[in-house]
DOVO-40119 format. One line per field, with one value per residue (C-alpha): residue number from 1; chain; x, y, z; residue in one letter. Coordinates in nm, 2 decimals, padded with zeros to 4 digits. Example, Ala and Ser with C-alpha at 12.3 -4.5 7.8 and 13.67 -1.06 7.14 Angstrom:
2
zake	[1|2] .
gudren	[A|A] .
east	[01.23|01.37] .
north	[-00.45|-00.11] .
up	[00.78|00.71] .
torvo	[A|S] .
//
This chain:
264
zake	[1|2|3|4|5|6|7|8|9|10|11|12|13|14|15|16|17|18|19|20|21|22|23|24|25|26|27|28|29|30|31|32|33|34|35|36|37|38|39|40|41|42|43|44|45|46|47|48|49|50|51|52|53|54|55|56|57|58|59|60|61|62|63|64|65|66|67|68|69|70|71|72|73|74|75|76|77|78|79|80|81|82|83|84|85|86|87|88|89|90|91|92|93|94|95|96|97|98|99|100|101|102|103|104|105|106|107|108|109|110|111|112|113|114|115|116|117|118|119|120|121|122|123|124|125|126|127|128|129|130|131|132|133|134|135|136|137|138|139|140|141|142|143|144|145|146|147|148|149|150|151|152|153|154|155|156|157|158|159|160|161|162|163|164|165|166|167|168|169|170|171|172|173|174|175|176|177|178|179|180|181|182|183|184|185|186|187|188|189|190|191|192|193|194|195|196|197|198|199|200|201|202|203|204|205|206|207|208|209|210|211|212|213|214|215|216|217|218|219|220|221|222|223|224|225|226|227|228|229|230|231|232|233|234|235|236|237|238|239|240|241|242|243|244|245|246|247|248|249|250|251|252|253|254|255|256|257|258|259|260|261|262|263|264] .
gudren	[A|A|A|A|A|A|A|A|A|A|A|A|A|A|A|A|A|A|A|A|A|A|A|A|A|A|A|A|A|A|A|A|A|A|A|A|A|A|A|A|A|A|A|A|A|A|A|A|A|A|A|A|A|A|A|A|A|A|A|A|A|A|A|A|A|A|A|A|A|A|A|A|A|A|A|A|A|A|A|A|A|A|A|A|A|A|A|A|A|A|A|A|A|A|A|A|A|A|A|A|A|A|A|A|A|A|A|A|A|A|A|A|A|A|A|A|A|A|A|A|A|A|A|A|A|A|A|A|A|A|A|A|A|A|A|A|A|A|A|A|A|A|A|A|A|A|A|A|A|A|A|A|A|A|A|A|A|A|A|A|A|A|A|A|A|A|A|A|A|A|A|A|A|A|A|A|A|A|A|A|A|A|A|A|A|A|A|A|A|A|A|A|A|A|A|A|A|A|A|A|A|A|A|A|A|A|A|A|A|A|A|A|A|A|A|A|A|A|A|A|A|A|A|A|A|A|A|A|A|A|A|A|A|A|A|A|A|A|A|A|A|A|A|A|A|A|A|A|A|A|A|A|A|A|A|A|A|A|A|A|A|A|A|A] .
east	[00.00|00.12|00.08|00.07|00.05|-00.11|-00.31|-00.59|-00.42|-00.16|00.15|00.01|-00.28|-00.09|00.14|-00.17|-00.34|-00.01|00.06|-00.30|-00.26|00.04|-00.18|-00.08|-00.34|-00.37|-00.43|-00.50|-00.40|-00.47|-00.66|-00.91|-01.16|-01.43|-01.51|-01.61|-01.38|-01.11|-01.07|-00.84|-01.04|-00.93|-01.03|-00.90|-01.29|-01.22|-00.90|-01.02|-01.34|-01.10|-00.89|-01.17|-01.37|-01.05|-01.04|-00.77|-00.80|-00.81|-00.84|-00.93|-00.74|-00.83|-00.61|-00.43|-00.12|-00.05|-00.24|-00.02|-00.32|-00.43|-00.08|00.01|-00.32|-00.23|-00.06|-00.27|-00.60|-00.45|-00.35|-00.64|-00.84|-00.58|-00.34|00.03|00.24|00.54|00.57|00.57|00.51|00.59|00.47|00.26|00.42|00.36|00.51|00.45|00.65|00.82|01.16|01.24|01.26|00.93|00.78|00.54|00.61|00.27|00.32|00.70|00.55|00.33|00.59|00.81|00.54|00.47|00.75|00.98|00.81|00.52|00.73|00.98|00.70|00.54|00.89|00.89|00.54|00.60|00.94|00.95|00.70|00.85|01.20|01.05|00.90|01.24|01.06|00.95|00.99|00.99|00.98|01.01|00.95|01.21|01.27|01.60|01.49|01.68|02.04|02.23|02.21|02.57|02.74|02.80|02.72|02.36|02.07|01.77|01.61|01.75|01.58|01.23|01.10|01.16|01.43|01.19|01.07|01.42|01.54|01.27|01.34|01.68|01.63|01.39|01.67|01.90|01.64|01.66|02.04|02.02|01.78|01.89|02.23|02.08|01.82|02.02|02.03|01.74|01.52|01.36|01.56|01.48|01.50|01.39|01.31|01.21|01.08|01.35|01.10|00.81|00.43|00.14|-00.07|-00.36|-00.11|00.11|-00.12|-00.21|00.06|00.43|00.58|00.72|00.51|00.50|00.69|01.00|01.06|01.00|00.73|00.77|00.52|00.26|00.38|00.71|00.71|00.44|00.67|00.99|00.80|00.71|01.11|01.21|00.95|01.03|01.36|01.61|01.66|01.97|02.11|01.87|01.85|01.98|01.95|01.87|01.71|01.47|01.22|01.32|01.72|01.54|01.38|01.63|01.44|01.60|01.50|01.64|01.67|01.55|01.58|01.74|01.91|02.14|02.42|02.38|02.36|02.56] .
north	[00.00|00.38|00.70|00.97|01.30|01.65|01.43|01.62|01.75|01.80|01.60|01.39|01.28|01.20|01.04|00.83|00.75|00.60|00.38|00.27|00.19|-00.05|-00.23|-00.05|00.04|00.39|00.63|00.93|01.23|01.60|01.86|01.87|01.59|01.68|01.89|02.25|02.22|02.48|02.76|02.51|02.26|01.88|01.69|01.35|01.16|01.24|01.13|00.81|00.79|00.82|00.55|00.33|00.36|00.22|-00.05|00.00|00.08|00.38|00.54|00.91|01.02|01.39|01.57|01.86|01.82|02.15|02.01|01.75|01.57|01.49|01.43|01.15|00.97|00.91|00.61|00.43|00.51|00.46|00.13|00.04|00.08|-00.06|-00.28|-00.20|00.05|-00.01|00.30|00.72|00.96|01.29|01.55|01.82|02.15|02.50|02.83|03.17|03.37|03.69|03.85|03.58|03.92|04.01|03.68|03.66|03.45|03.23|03.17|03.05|02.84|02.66|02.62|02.47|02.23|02.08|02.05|01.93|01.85|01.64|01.45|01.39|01.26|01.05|00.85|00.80|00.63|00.43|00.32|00.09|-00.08|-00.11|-00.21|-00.50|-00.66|-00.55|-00.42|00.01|00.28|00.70|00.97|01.31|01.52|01.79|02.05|02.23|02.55|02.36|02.38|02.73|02.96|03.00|03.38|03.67|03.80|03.66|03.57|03.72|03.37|03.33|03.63|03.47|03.50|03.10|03.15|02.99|02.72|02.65|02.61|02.40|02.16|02.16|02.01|01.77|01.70|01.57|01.42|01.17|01.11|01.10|00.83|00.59|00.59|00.48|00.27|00.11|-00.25|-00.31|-00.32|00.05|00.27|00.67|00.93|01.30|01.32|01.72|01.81|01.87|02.17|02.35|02.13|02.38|02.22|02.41|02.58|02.65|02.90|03.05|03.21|03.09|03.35|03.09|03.04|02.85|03.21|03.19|02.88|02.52|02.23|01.90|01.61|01.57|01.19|01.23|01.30|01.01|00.77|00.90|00.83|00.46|00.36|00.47|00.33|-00.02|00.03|-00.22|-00.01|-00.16|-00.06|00.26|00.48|00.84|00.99|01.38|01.34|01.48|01.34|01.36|01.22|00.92|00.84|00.91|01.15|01.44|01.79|02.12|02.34|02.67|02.89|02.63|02.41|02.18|02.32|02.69|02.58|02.37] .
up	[00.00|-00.08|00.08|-00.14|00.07|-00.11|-00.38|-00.41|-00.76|-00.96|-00.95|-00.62|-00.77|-01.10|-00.86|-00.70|-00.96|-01.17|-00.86|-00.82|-01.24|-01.13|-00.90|-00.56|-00.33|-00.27|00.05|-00.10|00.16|00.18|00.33|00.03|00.09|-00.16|-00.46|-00.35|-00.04|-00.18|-00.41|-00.62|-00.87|-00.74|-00.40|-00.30|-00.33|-00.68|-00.72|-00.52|-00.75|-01.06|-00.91|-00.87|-01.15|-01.34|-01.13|-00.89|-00.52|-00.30|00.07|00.15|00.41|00.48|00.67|00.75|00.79|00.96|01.27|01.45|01.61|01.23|01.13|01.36|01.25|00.91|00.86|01.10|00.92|00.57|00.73|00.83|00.54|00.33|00.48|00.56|00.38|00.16|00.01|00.13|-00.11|00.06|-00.18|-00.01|-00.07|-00.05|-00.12|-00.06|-00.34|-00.21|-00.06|00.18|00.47|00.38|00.46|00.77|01.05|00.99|00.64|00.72|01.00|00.70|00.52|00.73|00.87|00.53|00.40|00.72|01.00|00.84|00.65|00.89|01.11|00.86|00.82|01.16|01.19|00.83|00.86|01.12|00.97|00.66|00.81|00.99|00.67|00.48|00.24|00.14|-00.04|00.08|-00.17|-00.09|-00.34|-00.40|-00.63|-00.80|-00.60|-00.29|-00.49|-00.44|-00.76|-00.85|-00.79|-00.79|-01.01|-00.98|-01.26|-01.22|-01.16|-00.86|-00.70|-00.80|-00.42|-00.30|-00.07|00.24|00.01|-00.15|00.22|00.34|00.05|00.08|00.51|00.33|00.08|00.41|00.54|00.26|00.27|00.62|00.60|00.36|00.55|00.87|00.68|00.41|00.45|00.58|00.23|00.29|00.01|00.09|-00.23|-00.36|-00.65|-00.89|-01.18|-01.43|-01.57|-01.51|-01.42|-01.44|-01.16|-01.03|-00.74|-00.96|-01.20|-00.94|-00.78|-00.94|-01.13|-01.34|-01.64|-02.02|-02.15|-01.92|-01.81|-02.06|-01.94|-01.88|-01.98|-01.70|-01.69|-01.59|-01.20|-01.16|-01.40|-01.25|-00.91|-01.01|-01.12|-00.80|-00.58|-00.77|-00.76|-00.55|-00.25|-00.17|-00.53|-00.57|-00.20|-00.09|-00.49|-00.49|-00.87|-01.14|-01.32|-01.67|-01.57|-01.44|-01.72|-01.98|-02.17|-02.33|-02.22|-02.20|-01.89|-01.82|-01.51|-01.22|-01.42|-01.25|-01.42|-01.35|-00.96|-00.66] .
torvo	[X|X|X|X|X|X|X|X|X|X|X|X|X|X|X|X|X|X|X|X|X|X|X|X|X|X|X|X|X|X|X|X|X|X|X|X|X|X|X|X|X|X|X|X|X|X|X|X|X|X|X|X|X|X|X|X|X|X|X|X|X|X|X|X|X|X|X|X|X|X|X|X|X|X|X|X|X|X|X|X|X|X|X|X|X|X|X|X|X|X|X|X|X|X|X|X|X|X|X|X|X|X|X|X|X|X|X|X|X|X|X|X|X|X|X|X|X|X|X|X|X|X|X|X|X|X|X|X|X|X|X|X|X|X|X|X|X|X|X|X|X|X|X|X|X|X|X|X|X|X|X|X|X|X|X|X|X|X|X|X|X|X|X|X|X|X|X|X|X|X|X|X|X|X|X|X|X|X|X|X|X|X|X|X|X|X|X|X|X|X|X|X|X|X|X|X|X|X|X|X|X|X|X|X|X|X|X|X|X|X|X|X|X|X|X|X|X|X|X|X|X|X|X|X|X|X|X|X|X|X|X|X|X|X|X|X|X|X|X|X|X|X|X|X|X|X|X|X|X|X|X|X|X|X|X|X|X|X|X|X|X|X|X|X] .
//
C-alpha cells in the first residue's frame, strides 16, 4: 500500500493515480476531501473515484497536515483501510512567493510544517514498519529550487521569491540522505526526486511566477513515472539519490531557469 501526501491534484494525484494503475493500493491524503472544499479545482474523493472507477483501489485520508493531532493519525487510518504500507510519497508543498525578509512568521511556519516537520514525522510512523517486513519505499519530493544559484554575479532567476521554500526543500533533501544511510540495508531505500522543468498544476497557475513564456514544461507523466522507477527500484542498489524526473527516465529535455548546471 502507498501513501501519497497533497493528492488532491496536480503532481500527487498524477502520482496516486499511476501507482493505483500498477496495481498499488492507494491512501490518497490531503486537506481537500471533496469537490467544493477549496478555491483550487481537485479533492482527494475524486481522485479516489477516478482510481476506482478504473479499477484500482483507493483510501481518502483527509487531513491537514498542519495540525499534529491529524498528522500522527495518518498512517494508521491509511493502514487500516488498506493494509500495511510499503511505500511514502511525501509530496505536499507550498510556497508563498516573495523576498524571503518580507515573509510573515505564519506563512513560514506553513511552510516549514509541510514540508519538514510532516514529512519527517510521517517516516517515523512508516518506517518501522516497513524495516521490519524488509521491504518500502519513501519519496520526498524535492525541487531544483533547494540547490544554491551560482554567484555573484547573480541571474535574475535566482531572485524569484523562493528562498523559504528553497530552504525547506533543501532540510527535506537531508532528510533523505540521512535516511537511507541509517536505513540502508534493511530493504527500505529513501529518495527525492524534482521536476526537471516547469508542471502547471492548479497551485502553480495560481501564484508561481514561473510560467510556459520563461521557463520550458515537462510532460505531465514524468514525476508520476519517475515516481514509479524509484518506488520499484532495488533499495539496496537505488536509495539516498537527490534526482529529477526527466534524468530518471532518460528523456532528453532542456533546462531553463534552475538548471542543474547553472547551480551547486
Amino acid at each position: 500500500m502507498a501513501i501519497v501526501t497533497g493528492a488532491s491534484r496536480g503532481i500527487g494525484a498524477r502520482i496516486a493515480e499511476r501507482f493505483a494503475a500498477a496495481g498499488a493500493a492507494v491512501a490518497v491524503v490531503a486537506r481537500t476531501a471533496g469537490p467544493g472544499e477549496s478555491r483550487l479545482p481537485g479533492s482527494i474523493e475524486e481522485v479516489v473515484e477516478n482510481i476506482r472507477t478504473g479499477g484500482g483501489r483507493a483510501a481518502a485520508i483527509p487531513a491537514d497536515l498542519t495540525d499534529p493531532d491529524q498528522l500522527d493519525t495518518i498512517v494508521a487510518r491509511a493502514e487500516e483501510a488498506l493494509g500495511p504500507v510499503d511505500t511514502l510519497v511525501n509530496n505536499a508543498g507550498v510556497n508563498f512567493y516573495g523576498p524571503a525578509l518580507d515573509v510573515a512568521p505564519r506563512r513560514n511556519a506553513v511552510m516549514q510544517q509541510i514540508m519538514v516537520t510532516a514529512p519527517f514525522r510521517l517516516c517515523q510512523l512508516a518506517a518501522p514498519g516497513m524495516v521490519d517486513r524488509g521491504r518500502g519505499w519513501i519519496l520526498n519530493i524535492t525541487s531544483k529550487q533547494a540547490r544554491h544559484p551560482l554567484g555573484p554575479p547573480y541571474p535574475e532567476w535566482a531572485k524569484d521569491g523562493c528562498v523559504p521554500y528553497g530552504m525547506y526543500k533543501s532540510a527535506l533533501d537531508r532528510l533523505t540522505t540521512g535516511l537511507a544511510a541509517e536505513l540502508h540495508g534493511s530493504g527500505v531505500s529513501v529518495n527525492s526526486l524534482g521536476t526537471s522543468g516547469l508542471v502547471m498544476t492548479p497551485g502553480v497557475a495560481v501564484v508561481s511566477p514561473h510560467t510556459p513564456d520563461n521557463a520550458p514544461v515537462e510532460p505531465d507523466d514524468a514525476m508520476p513515472e519517475a515516481a514509479h522507477v524509484l518506488c520499484t527500484s532495488d533499495p539496496a542498489a537505488v536509495t539516498g539519490r537527490i534526482v529529477f524526473s526527466m534524468e530518471v527516465l532518460g528523456r532528453p529535455f532542456t533546462e531553463g531557469p534552475w538548471a542543474v548546471s547553472a547551480t551547486f
